[in-house]
C-alpha positions as CSV (number, residue, x, y, z in Angstrom):
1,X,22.3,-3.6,34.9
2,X,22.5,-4.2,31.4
3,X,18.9,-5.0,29.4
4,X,19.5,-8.2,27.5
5,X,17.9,-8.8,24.0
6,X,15.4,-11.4,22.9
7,X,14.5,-12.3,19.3
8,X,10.4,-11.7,18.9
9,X,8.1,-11.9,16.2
10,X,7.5,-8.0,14.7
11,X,6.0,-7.9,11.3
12,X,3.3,-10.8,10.2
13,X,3.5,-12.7,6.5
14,X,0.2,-11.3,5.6
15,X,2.1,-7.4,6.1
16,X,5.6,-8.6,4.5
17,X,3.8,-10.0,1.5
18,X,1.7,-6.9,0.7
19,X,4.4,-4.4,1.5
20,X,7.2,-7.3,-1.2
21,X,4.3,-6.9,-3.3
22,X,4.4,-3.0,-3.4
23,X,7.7,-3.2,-4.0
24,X,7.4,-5.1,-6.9
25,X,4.0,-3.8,-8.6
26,X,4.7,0.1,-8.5
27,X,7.7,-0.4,-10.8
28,X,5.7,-2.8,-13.2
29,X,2.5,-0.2,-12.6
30,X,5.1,2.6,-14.5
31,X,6.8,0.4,-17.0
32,X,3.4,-1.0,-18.4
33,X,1.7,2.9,-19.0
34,X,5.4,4.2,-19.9
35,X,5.5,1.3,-22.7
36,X,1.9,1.2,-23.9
37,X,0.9,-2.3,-22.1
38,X,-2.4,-1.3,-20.9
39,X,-3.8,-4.5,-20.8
40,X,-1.2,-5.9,-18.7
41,X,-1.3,-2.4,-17.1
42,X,-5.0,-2.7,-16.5
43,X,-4.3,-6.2,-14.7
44,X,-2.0,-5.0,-12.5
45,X,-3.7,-2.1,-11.3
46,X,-6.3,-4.9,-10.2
47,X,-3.4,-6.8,-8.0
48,X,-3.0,-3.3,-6.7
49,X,-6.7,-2.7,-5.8
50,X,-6.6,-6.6,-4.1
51,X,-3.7,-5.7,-2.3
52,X,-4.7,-2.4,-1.0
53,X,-8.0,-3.3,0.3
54,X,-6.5,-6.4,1.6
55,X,-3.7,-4.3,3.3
56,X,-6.5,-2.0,4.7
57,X,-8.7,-4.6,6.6
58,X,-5.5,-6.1,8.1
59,X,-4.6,-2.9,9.5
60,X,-7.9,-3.2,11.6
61,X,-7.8,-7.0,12.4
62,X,-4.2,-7.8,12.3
63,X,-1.3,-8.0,14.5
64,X,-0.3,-4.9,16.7
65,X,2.2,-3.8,14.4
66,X,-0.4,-3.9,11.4
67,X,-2.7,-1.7,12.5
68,X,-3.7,1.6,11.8
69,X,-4.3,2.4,15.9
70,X,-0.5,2.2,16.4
71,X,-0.1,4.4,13.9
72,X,-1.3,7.9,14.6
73,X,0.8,9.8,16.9
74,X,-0.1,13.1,17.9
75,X,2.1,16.1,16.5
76,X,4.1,16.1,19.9
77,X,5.0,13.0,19.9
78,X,6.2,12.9,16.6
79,X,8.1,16.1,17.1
80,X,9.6,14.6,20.4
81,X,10.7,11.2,18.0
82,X,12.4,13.7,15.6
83,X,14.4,15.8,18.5
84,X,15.2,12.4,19.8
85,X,16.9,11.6,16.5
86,X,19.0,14.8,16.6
87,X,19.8,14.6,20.1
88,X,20.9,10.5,20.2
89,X,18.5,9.2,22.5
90,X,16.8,7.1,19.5
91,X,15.7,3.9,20.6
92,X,14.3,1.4,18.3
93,X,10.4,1.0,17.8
94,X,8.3,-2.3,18.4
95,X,6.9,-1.8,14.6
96,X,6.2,1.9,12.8
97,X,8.3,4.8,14.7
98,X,5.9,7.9,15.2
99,X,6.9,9.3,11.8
100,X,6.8,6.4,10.1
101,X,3.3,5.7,11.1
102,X,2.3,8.5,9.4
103,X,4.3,7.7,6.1
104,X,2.5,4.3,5.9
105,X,-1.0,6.1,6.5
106,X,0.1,8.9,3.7
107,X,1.3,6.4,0.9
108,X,-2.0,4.0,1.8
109,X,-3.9,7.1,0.9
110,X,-2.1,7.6,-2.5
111,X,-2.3,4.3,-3.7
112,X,-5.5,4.0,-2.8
113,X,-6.5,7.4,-4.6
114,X,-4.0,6.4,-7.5
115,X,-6.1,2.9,-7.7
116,X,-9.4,4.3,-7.6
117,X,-8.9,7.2,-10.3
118,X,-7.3,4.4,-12.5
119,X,-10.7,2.3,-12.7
120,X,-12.4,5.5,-14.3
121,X,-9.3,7.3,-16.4
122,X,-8.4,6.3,-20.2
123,X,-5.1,6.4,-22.2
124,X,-4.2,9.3,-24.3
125,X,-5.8,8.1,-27.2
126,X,-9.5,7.6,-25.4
127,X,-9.2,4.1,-26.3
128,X,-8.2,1.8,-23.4
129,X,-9.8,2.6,-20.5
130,X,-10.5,1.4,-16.5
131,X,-13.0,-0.7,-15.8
132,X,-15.6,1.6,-14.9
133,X,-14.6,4.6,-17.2
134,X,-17.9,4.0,-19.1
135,X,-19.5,6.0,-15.4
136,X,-18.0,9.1,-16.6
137,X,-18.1,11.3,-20.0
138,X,-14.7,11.6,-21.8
139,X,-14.7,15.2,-20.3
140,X,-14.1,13.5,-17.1
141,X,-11.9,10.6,-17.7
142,X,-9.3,13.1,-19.6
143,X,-9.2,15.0,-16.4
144,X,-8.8,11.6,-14.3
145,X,-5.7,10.6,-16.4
146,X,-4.2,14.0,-15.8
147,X,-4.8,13.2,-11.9
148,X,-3.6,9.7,-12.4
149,X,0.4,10.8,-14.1
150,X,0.4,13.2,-11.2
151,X,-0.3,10.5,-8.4
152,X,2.6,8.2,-9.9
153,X,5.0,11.2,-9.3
154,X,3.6,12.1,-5.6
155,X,4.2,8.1,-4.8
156,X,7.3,8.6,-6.7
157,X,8.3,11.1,-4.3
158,X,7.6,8.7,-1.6
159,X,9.2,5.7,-2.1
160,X,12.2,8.2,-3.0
161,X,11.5,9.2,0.7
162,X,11.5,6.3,1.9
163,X,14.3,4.8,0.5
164,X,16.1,7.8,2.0
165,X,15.1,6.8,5.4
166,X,16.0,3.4,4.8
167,X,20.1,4.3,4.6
168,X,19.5,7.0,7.1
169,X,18.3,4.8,10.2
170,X,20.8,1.9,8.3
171,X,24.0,4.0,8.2
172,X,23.5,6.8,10.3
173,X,21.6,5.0,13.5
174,X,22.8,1.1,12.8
175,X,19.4,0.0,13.0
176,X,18.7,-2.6,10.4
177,X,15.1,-2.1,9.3
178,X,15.0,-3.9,6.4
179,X,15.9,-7.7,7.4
180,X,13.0,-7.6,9.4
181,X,10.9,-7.1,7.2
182,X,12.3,-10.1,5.2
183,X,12.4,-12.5,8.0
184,X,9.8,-11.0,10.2
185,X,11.7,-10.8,13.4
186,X,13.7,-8.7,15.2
187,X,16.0,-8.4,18.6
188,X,14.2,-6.4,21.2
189,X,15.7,-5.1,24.6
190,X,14.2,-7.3,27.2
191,X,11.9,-4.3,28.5
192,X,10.2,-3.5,25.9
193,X,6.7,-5.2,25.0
194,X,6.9,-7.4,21.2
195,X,3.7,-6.9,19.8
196,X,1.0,-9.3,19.8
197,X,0.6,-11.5,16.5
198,X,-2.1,-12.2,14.8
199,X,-3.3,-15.6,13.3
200,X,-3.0,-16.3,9.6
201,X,-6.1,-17.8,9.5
202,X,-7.8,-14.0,10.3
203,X,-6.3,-12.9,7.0
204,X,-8.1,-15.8,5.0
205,X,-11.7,-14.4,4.5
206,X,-10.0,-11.1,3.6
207,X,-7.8,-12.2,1.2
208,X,-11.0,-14.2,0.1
209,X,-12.7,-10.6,0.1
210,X,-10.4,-8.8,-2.0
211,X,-9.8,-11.3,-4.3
212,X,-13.6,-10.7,-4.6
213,X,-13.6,-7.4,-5.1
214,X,-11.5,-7.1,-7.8
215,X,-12.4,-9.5,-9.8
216,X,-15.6,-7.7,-9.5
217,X,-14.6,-4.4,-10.2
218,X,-12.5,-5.8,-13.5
219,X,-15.6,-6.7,-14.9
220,X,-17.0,-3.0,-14.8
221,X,-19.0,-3.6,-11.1
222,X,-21.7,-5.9,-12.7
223,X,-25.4,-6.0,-10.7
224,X,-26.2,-9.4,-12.3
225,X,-25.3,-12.4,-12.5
226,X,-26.2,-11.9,-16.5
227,X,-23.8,-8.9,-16.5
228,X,-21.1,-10.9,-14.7
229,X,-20.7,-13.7,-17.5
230,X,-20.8,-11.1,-20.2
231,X,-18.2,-9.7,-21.6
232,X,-15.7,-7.5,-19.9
233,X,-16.9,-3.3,-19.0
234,X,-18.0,-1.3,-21.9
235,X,-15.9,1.7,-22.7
236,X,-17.0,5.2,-22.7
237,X,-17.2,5.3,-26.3
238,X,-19.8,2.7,-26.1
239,X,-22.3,5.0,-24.5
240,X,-21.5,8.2,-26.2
């Protein structure tokens, strides 16, 4: 008996606006250093940080296919995903594959890395600098924006990746991947489980949160509310 198809909800708004956002803010991360617009730079590196501790809570909070417990497969069942893609038994996943699971974790951790280096590092010149360079000597921060060029070319390297398996499961296995994550839906084969989706209303408080955050953080991680209406971080320079 043929397994009919049914149209079910697979990736929430919350998830399709942070990955949309991604999309857009890693180009606009590179062309701001490449063209000396630090400020601007600077700003969106704080959209980045928003985005990325947002994207973080929601994977332990949000719907099925959001979070992080979905996502790590053991090595044999990843190996067993990637013979099944040689050997044409490939079925569709209800959210990440086994691999791609894994992918998400691994570029989470780079931007996350690549974010967090960015608060402390400086330009070339030692004269713009992250929000809380002026924790570290000039030693240090020199050393952070050598860390910080290479991160942009290891999440280079993903998204290159990525894109990669985009037209591979596209072309090679007719699975659309992409539209979903537009519309936020999908056909599933009538025996397999949708996953369950979470309420907007849970992502409020942690938009709320990260908003927070990084507002915070922007203004060099004040203690006091004296600190917080003053004027933005001090650089490194100011302390040496």
């Amino acid at each position: 008996m043929a397994v009919g198809l049914r149209r079910n909800a697979l990736w929430d708004l919350p998830v399709r606006l942070v990955h949309w956002s991604f999309v857009a803010l890693i180009p606009a991360l590179w062309w701001t250093a490449e063209y000396g617009k630090i400020d601007l730079h600077k700003k969106c590196g704080l959209i980045m940080l928003g985005l990325v501790v947002f994207r973080i809570l929601w994977g332990f909070i949000g719907s099925d296919s959001a979070r992080f417990g979905n996502f790590f497969r053991s090595p044999a069942v990843v190996v067993t995903y990637l013979r099944g893609l040689r050997n044409g038994s490939y079925v569709p996943s209800a959210g990440h594959n086994p691999l791609g699971g894994w992918s998400v974790i691994a570029m989470l951790g780079l931007l996350v890395a690549q974010v967090a280096i960015g608060l402390f590092t400086q330009d070339v010149d030692g004269i713009e600098s992250g929000p809380l360079n002026y924790l570290v000597s000039y030693d240090t921060a020199e050393a952070l924006r050598e860390f910080h060029e290479l991160g942009f070319y290891l999440i280079l390297l993903f998204v290159v990746i990525h894109i990669a398996a985009i037209v591979y499961y596209t072309v090679v296995k007719k699975d659309r991947i992409v539209p979903p994550m537009i519309t936020g839906s999908r056909d599933f084969p009538d025996d397999m489980a949708a996953p369950r989706m979470a309420p907007f209303w849970r992502a409020i408080p942690l938009i709320l949160f990260a908003i927070a955050l990084a507002l915070w953080i922007g203004k060099g991680a004040p203690t006091s509310l004296a600190q917080l209406n003053a004027d933005p971080a001090p650089s490194a320079e100011d302390y040496m």
